[in-house]
C-alpha positions in Angstrom: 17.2 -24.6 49.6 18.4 -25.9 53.1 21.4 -23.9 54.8 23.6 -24.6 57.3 25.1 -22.9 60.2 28.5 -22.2 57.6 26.2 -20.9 54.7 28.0 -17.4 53.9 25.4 -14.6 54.0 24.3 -12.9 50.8 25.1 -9.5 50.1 22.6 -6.6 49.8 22.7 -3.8 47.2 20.5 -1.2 47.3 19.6 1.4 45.2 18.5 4.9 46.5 16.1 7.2 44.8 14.2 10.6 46.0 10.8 9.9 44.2 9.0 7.1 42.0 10.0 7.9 38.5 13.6 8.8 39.5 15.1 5.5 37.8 15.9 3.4 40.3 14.1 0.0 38.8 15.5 0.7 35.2 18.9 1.3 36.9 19.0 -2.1 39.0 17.6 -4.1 35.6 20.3 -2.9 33.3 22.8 -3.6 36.0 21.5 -7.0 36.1 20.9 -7.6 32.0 25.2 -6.4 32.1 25.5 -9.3 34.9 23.8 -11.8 33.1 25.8 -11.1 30.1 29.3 -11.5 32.2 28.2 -15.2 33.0 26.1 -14.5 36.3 22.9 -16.5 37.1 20.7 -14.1 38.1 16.5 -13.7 38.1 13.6 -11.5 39.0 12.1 -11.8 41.9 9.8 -9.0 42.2 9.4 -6.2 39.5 6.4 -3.6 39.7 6.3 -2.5 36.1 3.7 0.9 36.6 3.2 0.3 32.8 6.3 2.3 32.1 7.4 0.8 28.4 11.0 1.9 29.0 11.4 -0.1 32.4 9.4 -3.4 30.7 11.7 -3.5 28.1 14.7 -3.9 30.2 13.3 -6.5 31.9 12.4 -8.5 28.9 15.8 -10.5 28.7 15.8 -11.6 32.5 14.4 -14.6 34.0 11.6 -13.6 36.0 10.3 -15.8 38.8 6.5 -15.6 38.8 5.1 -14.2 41.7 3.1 -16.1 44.5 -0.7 -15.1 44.2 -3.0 -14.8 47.0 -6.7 -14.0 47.4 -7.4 -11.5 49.8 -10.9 -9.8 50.2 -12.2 -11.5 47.0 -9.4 -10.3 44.5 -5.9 -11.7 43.9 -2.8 -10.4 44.4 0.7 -11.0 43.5 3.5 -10.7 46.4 7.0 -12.4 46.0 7.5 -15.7 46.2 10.6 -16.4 48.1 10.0 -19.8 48.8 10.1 -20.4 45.0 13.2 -17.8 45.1 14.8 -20.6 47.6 14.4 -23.2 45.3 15.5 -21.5 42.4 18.9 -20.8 44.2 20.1 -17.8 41.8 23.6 -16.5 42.3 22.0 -12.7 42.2 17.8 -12.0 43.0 16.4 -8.3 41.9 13.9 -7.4 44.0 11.8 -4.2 43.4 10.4 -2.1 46.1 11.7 -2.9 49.0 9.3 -0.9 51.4 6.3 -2.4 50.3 3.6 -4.4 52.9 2.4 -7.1 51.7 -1.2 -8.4 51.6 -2.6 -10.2 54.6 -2.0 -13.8 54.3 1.8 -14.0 53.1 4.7 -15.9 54.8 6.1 -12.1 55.9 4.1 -8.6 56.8 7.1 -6.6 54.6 8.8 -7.3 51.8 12.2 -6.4 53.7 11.6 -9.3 55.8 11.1 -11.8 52.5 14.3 -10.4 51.3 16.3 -11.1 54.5 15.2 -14.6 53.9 17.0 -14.8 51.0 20.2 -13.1 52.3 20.1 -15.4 55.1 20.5 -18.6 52.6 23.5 -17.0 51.0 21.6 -14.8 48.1 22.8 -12.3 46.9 20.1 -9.4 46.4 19.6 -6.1 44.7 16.8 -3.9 45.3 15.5 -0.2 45.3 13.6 2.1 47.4 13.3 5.6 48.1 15.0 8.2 50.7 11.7 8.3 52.3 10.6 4.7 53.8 13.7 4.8 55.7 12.1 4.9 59.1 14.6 6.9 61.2 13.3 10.2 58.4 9.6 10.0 58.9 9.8 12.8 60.6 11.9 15.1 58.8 10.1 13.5 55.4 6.8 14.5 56.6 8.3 18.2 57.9 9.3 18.6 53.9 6.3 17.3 52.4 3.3 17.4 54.6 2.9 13.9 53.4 3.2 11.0 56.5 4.8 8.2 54.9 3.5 4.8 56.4 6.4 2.1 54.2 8.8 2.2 56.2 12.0 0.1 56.0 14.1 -0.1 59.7 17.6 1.7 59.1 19.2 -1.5 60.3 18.2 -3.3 56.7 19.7 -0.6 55.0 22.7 -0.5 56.9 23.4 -4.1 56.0 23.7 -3.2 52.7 27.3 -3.7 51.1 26.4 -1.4 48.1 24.5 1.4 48.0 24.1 3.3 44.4 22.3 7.0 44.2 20.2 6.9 41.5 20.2 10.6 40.6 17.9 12.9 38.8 17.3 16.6 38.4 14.1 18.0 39.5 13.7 19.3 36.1 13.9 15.8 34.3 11.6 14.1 36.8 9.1 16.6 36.0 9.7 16.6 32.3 9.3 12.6 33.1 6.0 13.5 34.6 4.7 15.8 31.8 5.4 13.0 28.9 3.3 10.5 31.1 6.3 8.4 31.4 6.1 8.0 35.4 1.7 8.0 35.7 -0.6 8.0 33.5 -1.6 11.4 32.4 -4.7 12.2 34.1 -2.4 11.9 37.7 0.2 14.4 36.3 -1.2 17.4 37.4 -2.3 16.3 40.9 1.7 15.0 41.5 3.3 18.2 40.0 0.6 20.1 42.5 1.5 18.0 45.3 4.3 15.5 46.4 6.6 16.8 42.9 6.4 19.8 43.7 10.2 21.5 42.9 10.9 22.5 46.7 9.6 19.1 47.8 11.5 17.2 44.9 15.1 19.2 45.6 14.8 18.5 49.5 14.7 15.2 48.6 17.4 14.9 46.5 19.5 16.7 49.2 18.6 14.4 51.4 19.4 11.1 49.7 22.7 12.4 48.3 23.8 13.0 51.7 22.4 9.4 53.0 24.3 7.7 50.4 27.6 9.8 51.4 26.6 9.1 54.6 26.0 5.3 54.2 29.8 5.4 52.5 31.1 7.3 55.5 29.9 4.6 57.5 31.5 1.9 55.4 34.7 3.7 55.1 35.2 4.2 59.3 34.0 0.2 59.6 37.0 -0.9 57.1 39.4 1.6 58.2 39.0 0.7 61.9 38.7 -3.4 60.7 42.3 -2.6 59.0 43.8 -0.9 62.7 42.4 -3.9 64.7 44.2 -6.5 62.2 47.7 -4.4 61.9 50.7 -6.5 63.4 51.3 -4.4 67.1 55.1 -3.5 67.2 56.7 -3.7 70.4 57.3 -0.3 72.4 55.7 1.8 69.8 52.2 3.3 70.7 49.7 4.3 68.2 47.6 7.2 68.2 44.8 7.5 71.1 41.1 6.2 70.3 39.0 9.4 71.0 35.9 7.7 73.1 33.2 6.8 71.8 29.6 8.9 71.6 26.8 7.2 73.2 23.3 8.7 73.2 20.0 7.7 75.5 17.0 8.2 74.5 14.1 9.6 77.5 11.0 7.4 77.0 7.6 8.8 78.3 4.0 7.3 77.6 3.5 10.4 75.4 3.2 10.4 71.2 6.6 12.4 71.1 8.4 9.4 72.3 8.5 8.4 68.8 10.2 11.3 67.1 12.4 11.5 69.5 13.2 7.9 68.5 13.7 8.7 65.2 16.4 11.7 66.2 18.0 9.4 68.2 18.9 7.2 65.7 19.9 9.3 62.8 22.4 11.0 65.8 23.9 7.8 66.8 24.3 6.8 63.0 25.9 9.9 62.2 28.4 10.0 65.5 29.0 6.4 65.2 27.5 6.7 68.7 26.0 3.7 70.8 22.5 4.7 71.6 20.5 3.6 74.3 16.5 4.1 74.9 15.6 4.6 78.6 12.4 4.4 80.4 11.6 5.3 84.3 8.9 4.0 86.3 8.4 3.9 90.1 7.7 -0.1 90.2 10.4 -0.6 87.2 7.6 -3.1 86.2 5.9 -1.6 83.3 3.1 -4.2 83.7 1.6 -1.8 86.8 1.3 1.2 84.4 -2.7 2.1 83.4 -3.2 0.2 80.3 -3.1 2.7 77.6 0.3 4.1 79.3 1.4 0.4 79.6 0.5 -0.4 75.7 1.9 2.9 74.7 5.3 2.5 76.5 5.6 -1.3 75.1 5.3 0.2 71.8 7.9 3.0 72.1 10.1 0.0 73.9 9.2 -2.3 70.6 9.6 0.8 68.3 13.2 1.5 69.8 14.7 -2.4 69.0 13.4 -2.1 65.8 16.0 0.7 65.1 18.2 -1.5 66.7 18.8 0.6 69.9 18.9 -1.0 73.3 16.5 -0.2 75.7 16.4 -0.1 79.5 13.5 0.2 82.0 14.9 1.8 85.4 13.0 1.8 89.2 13.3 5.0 90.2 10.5 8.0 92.0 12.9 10.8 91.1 13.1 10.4 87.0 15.4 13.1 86.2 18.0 11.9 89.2 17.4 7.9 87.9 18.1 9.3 84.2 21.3 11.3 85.0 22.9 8.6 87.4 22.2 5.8 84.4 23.9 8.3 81.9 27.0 8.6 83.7 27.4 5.1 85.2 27.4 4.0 81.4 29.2 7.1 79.8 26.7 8.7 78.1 27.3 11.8 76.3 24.2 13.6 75.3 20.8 13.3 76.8 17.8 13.5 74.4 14.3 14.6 75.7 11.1 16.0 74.2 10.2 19.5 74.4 7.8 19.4 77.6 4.3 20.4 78.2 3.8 21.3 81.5 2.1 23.5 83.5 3.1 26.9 85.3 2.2 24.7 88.6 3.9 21.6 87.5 6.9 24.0 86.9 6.7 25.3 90.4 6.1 21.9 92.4 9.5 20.7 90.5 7.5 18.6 88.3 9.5 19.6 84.9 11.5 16.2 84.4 13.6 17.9 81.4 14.5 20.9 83.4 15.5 18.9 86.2 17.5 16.7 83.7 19.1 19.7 82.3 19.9 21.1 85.8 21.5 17.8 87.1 23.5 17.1 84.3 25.7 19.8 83.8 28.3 17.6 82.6 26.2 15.8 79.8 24.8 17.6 76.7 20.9 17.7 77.3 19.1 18.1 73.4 15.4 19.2 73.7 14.1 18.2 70.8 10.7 20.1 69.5 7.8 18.5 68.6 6.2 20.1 65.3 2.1 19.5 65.6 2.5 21.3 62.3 5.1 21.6 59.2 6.3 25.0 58.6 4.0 27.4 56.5 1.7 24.9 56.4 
């Protein structure tokens, strides 16, 4: 379907789970089976069945769009076919599993990015995924389950999203969900219960994406509130109350492996302040280009890592990094610093070395977080 520079942008709904088996897919189908029944035109893109008989039935009644097969390795696969999804030109698209990578050889490396195709021709779309293949929780995901998940959806997409609906369980049901062989088939039961569905894992995870979908309404409910103050008619001579200013967080960037947790904190921070948040790296040259190679390609990565998340990111000149970091902070109003927990030595320490305790003695006036890196999950 061709679009124009005036075609209206479709509207994302997502729907939020804790773990597979949770209902998320039978939820979006019987939301779309009512839709269909109110008049709407409105088809199947993708829909990953995981032979689970309740979930196929509800998707007997849609139209479903088949899916594009490619070869890949000497079998064939079956990915979305949003070019067949253009086309078609449906009103509403339901799209399952959001965070999932396709197989080498398709028009996009993750299914997100097919989807924002389809928003960006004026689609509507629905789809699901779970509380952890948002990217900014990798971290904390992995701290609760031991398990590092590698789908990962940027919080950006989700936070495009004009709907987002909690698709709720109790531990207890998912695992009495498990135990009838209604989420895997029955010689994986025990392995699951053992291991990711475990009860503490399971009820961590529900916290979690209870409070990311209150959060996420939060969020909507401060943009439309503050949309509403900025289009109120002004009346002469009377003042209105005073905008508090505005949070903005920066983000330390070294060559090292914590660079990316610290990331990851960042972001969840400035979603939950409403904060601007800025990613800043320091180099003598500020030309990245004369750094060694592997600190060169590990730097780019943190830089690329950073925009992904959709925070701006800065590389400074500077020989002293903790003086180059505080003067940035306060030329552009920052209001807390983040760094990684250092690992220096007793000598570095002595010789001044210590760029976070230098930060944190400079900066008396910004809030410095040292965030810890955890090599290991707690009672692990």
């Amino acid at each position: 379907m061709p679009t124009t520079p005036n075609t209206p942008r479709g509207s994302l709904k997502v729907y939020l789970g804790y773990a597979p088996g949770v209902g998320k897919t039978f939820q979006m189908l019987a939301d779309g089976q009512a839709a269909v029944k109110r008049g709407v035109d409105v088809v199947l893109g993708y829909f990953e069945p995981h032979a689970r008989p309740d979930t196929i039935a509800q998707a007997q009644e849609l139209e479903i769009i088949p899916h594009r097969k490619i070869e890949y390795r000497g079998k064939i696969f079956q990915e979305l076919d949003a070019e067949a999804l253009l086309r078609r030109n449906a009103t509403i698209v339901l799209v399952d599993e959001l965070a999932h990578t396709n197989v080498p050889g398709s028009l996009h490396t993750k299914r997100w990015e097919d989807v924002q195709v389809l928003l960006d021709a004026g689609i509507e779309v629905w789809t699901t995924m779970n509380v952890q293949h948002l990217e900014s929780l990798n971290d904390q995901i992995w701290q609760i389950t031991g398990v590092r998940v590698r789908e990962t959806v940027p919080d950006g997409i989700v936070r495009q999203a004009a709907e987002i609906v909690a698709v709720d369980l109790t531990p207890d049901a998912l695992h009495n969900r498990l135990k009838r062989g209604a989420v895997y088939k029955p010689e994986m039961v025990e392995k699951a219960l053992a291991g990711f569905f475990k009860g503490s894992n399971l009820g961590a995870l529900r916290e979690l994406t209870l409070r990311q979908a209150a959060h996420e309404v939060d969020l909507r409910q401060a943009f439309y509130d503050e949309t509403r103050a900025l289009q109120a008619p002004k009346i002469s001579g009377v003042s209105g109350t005073t905008t508090p200013p505005k949070e903005h967080i920066l983000v330390h960037l070294t060559a090292e492996s914590t660079s990316a947790m610290l990331i990851r904190r960042g972001r969840r921070a400035a979603d939950y302040l409403q904060a601007d948040c800025t990613a800043l790296f320091v180099s003598p040259t500020g030309d990245i280009s004369r750094l060694s190679s592997e600190e060169r390609s590990a730097v780019e990565e943190h830089l690329l890592f950073a925009r992904s998340l959709q925070i701006a990111t800065q590389v400074l000149q500077g020989s002293d990094v903790a003086k180059t970091i505080v003067e940035f902070a306060r030329r552009n109003h920052v209001t807390q610093i983040f760094v990684a927990q250092p690992q220096h030595s007793f000598r570095d320490r002595l010789l001044g070395r210590n760029n976070v305790e230098n930060i944190i003695r400079i900066a008396q006036d910004i809030q410095v977080t040292v965030v810890a890196d955890r090599t290991q999950r707690p009672g692990a």
